[in-house]
Every structure is written in structure tokens, then in C-alpha cells.
N, C-alpha and C positions, 0 to 999 in steps of 0.2 A: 367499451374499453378495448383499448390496441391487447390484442393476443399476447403481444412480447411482453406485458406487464407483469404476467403472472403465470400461476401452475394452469389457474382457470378462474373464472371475472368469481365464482364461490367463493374464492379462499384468499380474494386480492387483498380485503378488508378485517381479515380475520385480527380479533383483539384477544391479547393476554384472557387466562384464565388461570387460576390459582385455584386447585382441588383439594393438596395438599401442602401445607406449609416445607418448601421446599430448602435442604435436600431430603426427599422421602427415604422411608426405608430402601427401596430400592435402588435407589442412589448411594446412599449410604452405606449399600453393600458393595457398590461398584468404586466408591470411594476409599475405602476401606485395604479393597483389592490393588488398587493402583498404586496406596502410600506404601503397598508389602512390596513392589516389585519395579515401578517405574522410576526412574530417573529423580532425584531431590531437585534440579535446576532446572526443571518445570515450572511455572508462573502459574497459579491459582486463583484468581480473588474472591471465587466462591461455587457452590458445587451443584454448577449445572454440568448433568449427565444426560447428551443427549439420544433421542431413539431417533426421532424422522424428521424432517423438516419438508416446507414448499414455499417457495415465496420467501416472506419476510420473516415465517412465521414459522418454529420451531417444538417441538414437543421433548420431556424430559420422560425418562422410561417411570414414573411415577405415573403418568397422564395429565401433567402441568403443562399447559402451552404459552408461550413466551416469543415476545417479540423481539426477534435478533436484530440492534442494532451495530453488532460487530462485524458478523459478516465473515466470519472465520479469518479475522484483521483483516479484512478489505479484499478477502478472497471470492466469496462466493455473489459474482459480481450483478447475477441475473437471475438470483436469488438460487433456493436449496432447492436442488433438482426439478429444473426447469424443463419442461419436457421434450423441448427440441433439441434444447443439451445432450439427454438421456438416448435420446434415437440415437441423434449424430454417434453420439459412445459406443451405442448398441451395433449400429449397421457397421463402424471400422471395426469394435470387434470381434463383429463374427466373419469378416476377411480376414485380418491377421493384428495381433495383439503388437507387434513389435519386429523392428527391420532395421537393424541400427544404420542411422542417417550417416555417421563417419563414414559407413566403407559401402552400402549402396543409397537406390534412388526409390523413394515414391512422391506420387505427386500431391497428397495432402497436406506434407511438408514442405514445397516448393508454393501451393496455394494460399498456405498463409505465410511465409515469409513476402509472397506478394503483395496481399494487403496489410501488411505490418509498414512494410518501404511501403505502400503508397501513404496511408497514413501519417507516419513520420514527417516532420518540418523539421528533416537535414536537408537541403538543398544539393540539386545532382541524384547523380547515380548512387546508388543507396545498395547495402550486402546486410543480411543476416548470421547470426549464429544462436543455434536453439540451445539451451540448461534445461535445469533443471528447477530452477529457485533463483530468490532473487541475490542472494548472496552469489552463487556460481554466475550469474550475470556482472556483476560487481567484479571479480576474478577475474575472467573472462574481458573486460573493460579494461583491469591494470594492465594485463598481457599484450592486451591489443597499443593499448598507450606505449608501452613500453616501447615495445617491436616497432609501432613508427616512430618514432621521436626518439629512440636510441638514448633518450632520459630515463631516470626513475625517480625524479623527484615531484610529489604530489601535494596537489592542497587541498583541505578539506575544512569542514565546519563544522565547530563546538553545537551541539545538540543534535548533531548528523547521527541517522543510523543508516548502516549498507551493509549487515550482518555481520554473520558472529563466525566464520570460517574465517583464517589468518588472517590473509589478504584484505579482504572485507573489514575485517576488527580492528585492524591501523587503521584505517578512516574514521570507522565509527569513533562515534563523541560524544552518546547522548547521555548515558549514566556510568558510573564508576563501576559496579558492579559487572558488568560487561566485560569489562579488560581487567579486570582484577586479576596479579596470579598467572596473568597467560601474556604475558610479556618476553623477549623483544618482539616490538611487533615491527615490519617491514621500515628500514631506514629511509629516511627521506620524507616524511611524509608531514607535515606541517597542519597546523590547526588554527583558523581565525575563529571571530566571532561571525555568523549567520546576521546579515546586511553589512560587516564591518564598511566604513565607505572605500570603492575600490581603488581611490588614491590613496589610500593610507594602505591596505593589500600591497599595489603594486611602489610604494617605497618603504615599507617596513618588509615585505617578506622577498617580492618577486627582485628589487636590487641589491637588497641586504644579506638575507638568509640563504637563497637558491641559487644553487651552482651557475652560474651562467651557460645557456644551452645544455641546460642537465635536467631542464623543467619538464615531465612530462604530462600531467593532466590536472584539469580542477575538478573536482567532483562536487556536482549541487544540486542538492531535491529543491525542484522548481519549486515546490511548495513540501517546507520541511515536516515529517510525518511525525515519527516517535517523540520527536523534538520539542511537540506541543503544539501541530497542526498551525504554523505559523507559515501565511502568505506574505512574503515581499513585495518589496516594490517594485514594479514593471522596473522603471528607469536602473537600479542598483544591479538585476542581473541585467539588463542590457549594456550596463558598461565591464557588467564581468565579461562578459562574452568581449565586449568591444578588446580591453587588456588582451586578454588569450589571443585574439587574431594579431595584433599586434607582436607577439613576443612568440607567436610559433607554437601555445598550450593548447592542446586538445581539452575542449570542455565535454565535459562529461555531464550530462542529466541523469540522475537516478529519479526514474520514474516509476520503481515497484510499487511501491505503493498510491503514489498520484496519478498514474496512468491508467489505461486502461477505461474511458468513459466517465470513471467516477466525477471526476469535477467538471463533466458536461460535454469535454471534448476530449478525442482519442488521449491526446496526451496534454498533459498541464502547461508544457511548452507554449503549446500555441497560443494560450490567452497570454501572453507575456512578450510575443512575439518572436523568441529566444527559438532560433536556431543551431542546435547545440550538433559538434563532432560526431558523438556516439549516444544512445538512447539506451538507456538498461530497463529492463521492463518483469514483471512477471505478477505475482498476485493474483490479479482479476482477471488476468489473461486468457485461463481457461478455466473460470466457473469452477472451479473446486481441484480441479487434476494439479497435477507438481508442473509447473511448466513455465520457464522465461525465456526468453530472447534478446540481446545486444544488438540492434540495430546501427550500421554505422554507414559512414561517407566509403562510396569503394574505393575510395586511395587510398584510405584508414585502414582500411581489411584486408590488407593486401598481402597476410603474409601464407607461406607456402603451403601445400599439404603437409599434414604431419606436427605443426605445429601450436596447432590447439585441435582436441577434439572432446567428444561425449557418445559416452556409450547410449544411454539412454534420452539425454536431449533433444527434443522433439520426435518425442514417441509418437507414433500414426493416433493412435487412440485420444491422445493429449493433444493433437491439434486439431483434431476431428472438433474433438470439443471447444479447440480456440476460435474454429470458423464459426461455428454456429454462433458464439457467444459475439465476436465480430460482427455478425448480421442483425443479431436483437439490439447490439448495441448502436445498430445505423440507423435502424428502423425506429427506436422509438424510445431506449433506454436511456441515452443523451441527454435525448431531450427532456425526458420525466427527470433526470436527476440535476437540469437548472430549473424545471418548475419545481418540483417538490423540495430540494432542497432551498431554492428564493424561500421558499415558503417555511420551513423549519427555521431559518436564519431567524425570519421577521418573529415568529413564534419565540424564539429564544430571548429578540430581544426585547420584546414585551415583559416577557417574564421575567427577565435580569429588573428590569424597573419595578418588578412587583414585590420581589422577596430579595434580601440580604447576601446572600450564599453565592447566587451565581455574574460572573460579568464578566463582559470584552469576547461575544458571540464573531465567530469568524469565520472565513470558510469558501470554498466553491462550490457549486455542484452539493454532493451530496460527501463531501471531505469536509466535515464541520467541526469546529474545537470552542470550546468555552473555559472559563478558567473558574474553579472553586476558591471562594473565599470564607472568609473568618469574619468575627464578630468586628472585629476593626477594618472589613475591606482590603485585607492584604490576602494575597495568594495565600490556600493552603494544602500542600498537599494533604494534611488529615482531614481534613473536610471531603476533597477531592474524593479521599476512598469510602470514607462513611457511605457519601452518595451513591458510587459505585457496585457499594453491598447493599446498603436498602433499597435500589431501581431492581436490584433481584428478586426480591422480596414483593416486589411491584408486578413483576413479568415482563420487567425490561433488560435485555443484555447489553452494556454499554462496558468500556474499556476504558482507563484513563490514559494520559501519555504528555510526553513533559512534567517536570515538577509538580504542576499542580492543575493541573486541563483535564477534561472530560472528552472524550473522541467520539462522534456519529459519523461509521463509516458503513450505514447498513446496503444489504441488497439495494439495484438502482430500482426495483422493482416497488420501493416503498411507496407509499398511498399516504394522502392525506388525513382520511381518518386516525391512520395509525401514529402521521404525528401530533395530530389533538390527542392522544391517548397517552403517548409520552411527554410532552407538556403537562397535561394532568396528574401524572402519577410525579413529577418530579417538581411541580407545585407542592403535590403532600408529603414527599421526602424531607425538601427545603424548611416548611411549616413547621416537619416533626426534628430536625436538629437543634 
């Protein structure tokens, strides 16, 4: 077994264990704690408290262990404290914790904004700008649209998400609840349907709706995330991209969540060929730290000092840990998440053929989506969550998204065994609704 796979070849293959029907006491008191004090617009779907993870593989302060197929939403890219990860951390922080990149220079910052532009399929000379998350990447992409194209008018796509900060929230599109209440959001800003055909785009919105020379960017998840894990057709965004060069729009790839290895290559762009303006990025970036980056054309990035900055974006410690996670990801984590994820696809679709409940298995790499059904074969979301609460109760941590879809966005670190293991437990989820 390749070293980058795991904490150690012990603990590659480690399977769910249920000791106590979870959430335990001990949970239950951490649970308890959290409803007295944190925030109501936290998202729940059931109450895993965790203590330690490695790998794929996660432990509840009860001593239940559970297989994370969430991945801290598509965060923790090379799996829970990886231990090259954990050096990298270790050895920048005991030089220096923090140097804000705005007003000086170190070079672990400058080492990976190198392999970010080399990675990137922007074509040419290529600039970075470090965040914080993937929303401040998203911000950070208007600003920069703006500033070159002297436009502010944007297009975007109904099931899009690109966060929940202003700026970010006028694009977003994926559920109501989101933008409820926290309106006006940024003028200009326009919504299709996610594949609409781009001649219908460009003469219902780009001649009708859009100021003329007042356009300034398209925003589009190569492959749409919250949305319902929904991959396009090569050819639709190639003719998006084709419009935009045409009429002077900066496209925009929102790759937080799709980038980063998970669907096999640095970024989702490249299997689609899409060559996109500017690259937003963060998530998996760095293995668990707060950390993204806007990758753009340096003609695009060209505006002054003083004109965007970040205190904290690209923290030394938070790219320490992007490099590392960069190198597992060259090395060998790619490539495990088009074998192992090929491999869940075909497993998924087996099992849509076996039992009622699940269908329409999709996906790249290890960005996988399926959809919950009803006893008639139609989408449901209440089926969707049933499943979602009893994979718990299994020892599997899964996430829904879209309507009615089920999301596997685990560590790339995941193992085969461990998707015979989910397969089986969600054969007798399926059995038991």
C-alpha cells in the first residue's frame, strides 16, 4: 500500500463499529451543551460528536467508530490527520504561526501559489490571491471581474451554491432558505437553469436582459455541488466558455468544492477541457485548515496594491499544510479517487438495480451523487433523509444535497473494503424502509 493512502496500511481498512447506539451519553451531553449556546442556523441531521479521526475513519467521544463519508463536506481531502499533513503543521509552526501575506513576504506562500498556477488550466501567465474559504474566494472573483471589465452584471445558475457572505448569496441558488430575509442582494446578477442550452442563455439573457458592455462574469461549478452533485455535458460548458470569449465575459469556475483531486484531477475543469478566466478554489485545499485561493489569467489580476487584501489569507501554517496535501495528492491520491471511486459508481449501480429506493448513480473521482426515491420511483427528499439518519445508525456518515440526492464526498484516502462496507449497510437501510 502507497504511504499517501492512509495514517498507516493498520488503519487503511478499518470498518464501522457501533458499541453504543449512538448519540451516547456522552454525546448527548455535548449535544445538549451546543443547543444551550451555539447558533440555531447550524444544519444537524443527526448527532455525531466527534473525538479523533485518521484516514476515512472517525471515532465519537462515546467510542463508536464510523466511517466518514463526508469528509468535513469535502474538506478533509487526505483524510483526518494525515500525518505528513500534521509535520508539515508542526515544523511551520514552530517557526512562525503567522506573517500577514498583504504587507510582507514568505516563501511557503509563494510555493504554493506556484503549484496552484501550474496546476490550473488557465492558459498563459497565471496570479494568485489567498482567503480564507470558499465564499471570500467567490468575493474576491466579483471584485476581481468587476475591476477588469468595468461591468457588474453577472450570471449565475439555479441550484448553484458559492456561499452565504453577500456577495456569494446573490449567486447562490440552491435552496430558498439561504437567501430568505437577507435581501437586496448585489444588483445585476441574473439566474438560468444549470445546462440551460447556451443559445437560449445568450438571446434570452446575454441580448435581452444585460446591459450591453456592462457584463461582467459567468459563474459555474464545473460540476454543480449542493445542487445535487450534477455533472454536465462536456460540449454545454464548452460552448459556455465559447459565448464568454465572444462577448468579452470573464468565466468564472467555482471549483470549492469540485477541485482540489477529488474527482481525480487537480481541478474538475480539466476533464471537460474548459479553460475558464479565473479558478475559485478552497475545501480540500488544505486537508482541514481554513484556506482558498482565486487563481486567475495575470491580465485579469491586475489591479493595484491596496485594492483587495486579507489579513489572514494564506496563513504560512495553512499552506504548509496545502503543500503537503498537494504532494499526496500527485503522488497517489488522484489516482486512488478514479480507481476507488470507478469502483463505488459501479457498486452503486448494482445496487440501484437491487432495491427500489436508490437511482441515477453519478459522479467523478470520488464526487459521487445518487438520488432517493419513493415507492413510485419518483425523487424523494423524505426518503433521501430517512436514509441519511439510518447510514448513522449503520456507522456511516453521508450528507444529502439537492432535493432529493445523497452525496459521497469521503477522504481520497477511501479503500475498497470500506466501500463493500457501505454498500452493505445501505442495502439494509434500503430493505428496512
Amino acid at each position: 500500500m502507497t504511504k499517501g493512502l492512509a495514517s498507516n496500511s493498520a488503519q487503511a481498512a478499518l470498518l464501522p463499529e457501533i458499541k453504543i447506539t449512538p448519540p451516547g451519553p456522552k454525546a448527548r451531553s455535548v449535544i445538549e451543551r451546543d443547543h444551550a449556546i451555539m447558533s440555531p442556523s447550524y444544519t444537524r441531521d443527526y448527532g455525531f460528536v466527534m473525538e479523533r479521526g485518521e484516514g476515512c475513519v472517525v471515532w465519537d467521544v462515546d467510542g463508536n467508530r464510523f466511517l466518514d463519508l463526508a469528509a468535513g463536506i469535502a474538506v478533509c481531502s487526505t483524510g483526518h490527520s494525515h500525518p505528513r499533513v500534521v509535520e508539515a503543521i508542526r515544523s511551520q509552526a514552530e517557526q512562525f504561526l503567522h506573517m500577514s501575506g498583504t504587507d510582507f513576504y514568505y516563501e511557503v506562500q509563494v510555493k504554493l501559489a506556484e503549484r496552484l498556477a501550474a496546476h490550473a488550466p488557465i492558459p498563459g501567465p497565471k496570479r494568485v490571491f489567498f482567503t480564507n474559504s470558499g465564499a471570500e474566494s467567490i468575493e474576491c472573483a466579483i471584485k476581481l471581474a468587476r475591476h477588469h471589465t468595468r461591468g457588474h452584471q453577472m450570471l449565475a445558475f439555479y441550484g448553484s451554491f458559492h456561499g452565504r457572505t453577500m456577495g456569494a448569496l446573490s449567486l447562490t441558488a440552491s435552496k430558498n432558505i439561504q437567501r430568505r430575509n437577507f435581501g437586496p442582494f448585489l444588483s445585476g446578477v441574473v439566474h438560468v437553469n444549470y445546462q440551460q442550452p447556451v443559445e437560449s442563455i445568450e438571446r434570452d439573457v446575454v441580448k435581452r436582459v444585460v446591459d450591453e458592455g456592462n457584463f461582467a462574469a459567468v459563474f459555474v461549478e464545473p460540476i454543480q455541488g449542493e445542487g445535487g452533485y450534477i455533472v454536465p455535458d462536456r460540449q454545454w460548458l464548452l460552448d459556455l466558455q465559447d459565448m464568454c470569449r465572444r462577448y468579452g465575459i470573464l468565466l468564472v469556475a467555482d471549483e470549492v468544492q469540485c477541485g482540489m483531486g477529488r474527482t481525480g484531477k487537480m481541478f474538475a475543469s480539466e476533464h471537460f477541457g474548459l479553460e475558464p478566466d479565473i479558478i475559485c478554489t478552497a475545501k480540500g485545499i488544505a486537508s482541514g485548515l481554513p484556506l482558498g485561493a482565486v487563481i486567475a489569467r495575470a491580465d485579469v489580476m491586475n489591479w493595484q496594491p491596496g485594492q483587495h487584501a486579507s489579513t489572514f489569507g494564506g496563513n504560512p501554517v495553512a499552506c504548509a499544510a496545502a503543500l503537503a496535501t498537494v504532494d499526496l495528492l500527485e503522488e497517489s491520491l488522484m489516482a486512488n479517487a478514479t480507481e476507488v471511486g470507478s469502483y463505488l459508481i459501479e457498486r452503486l449501480k448494482q445496487l440501484a438495480q437491487e432495491v427500489g429506493c436508490l437511482g441515477n448513480p453519478r459522479g467523478l473521482g470520488l464526487m459521487i451523487g445518487i438520488d432517493a426515491l419513493d415507492a413510485t420511483g419518483r425523487p424523494s427528499p423524505e426518503v433521501r433523509n430517512e436514509i441519511v439518519k439510518r447510514m448513522f445508525f449503520e456507522g456511516v456518515l453521508i450528507l444529502g444535497c439537492g432535493a432529493h440526492s445523497i452525496r459521497f464526498c469521503p477522504p481520497l484516502v477511501l479503500q475498497r473494503e470500506q466501500v463493500d462496507y457501505t454498500i452493505e449497510a445501505l442495502r439494509r437501510v434500503c430493505q428496512s424502509l
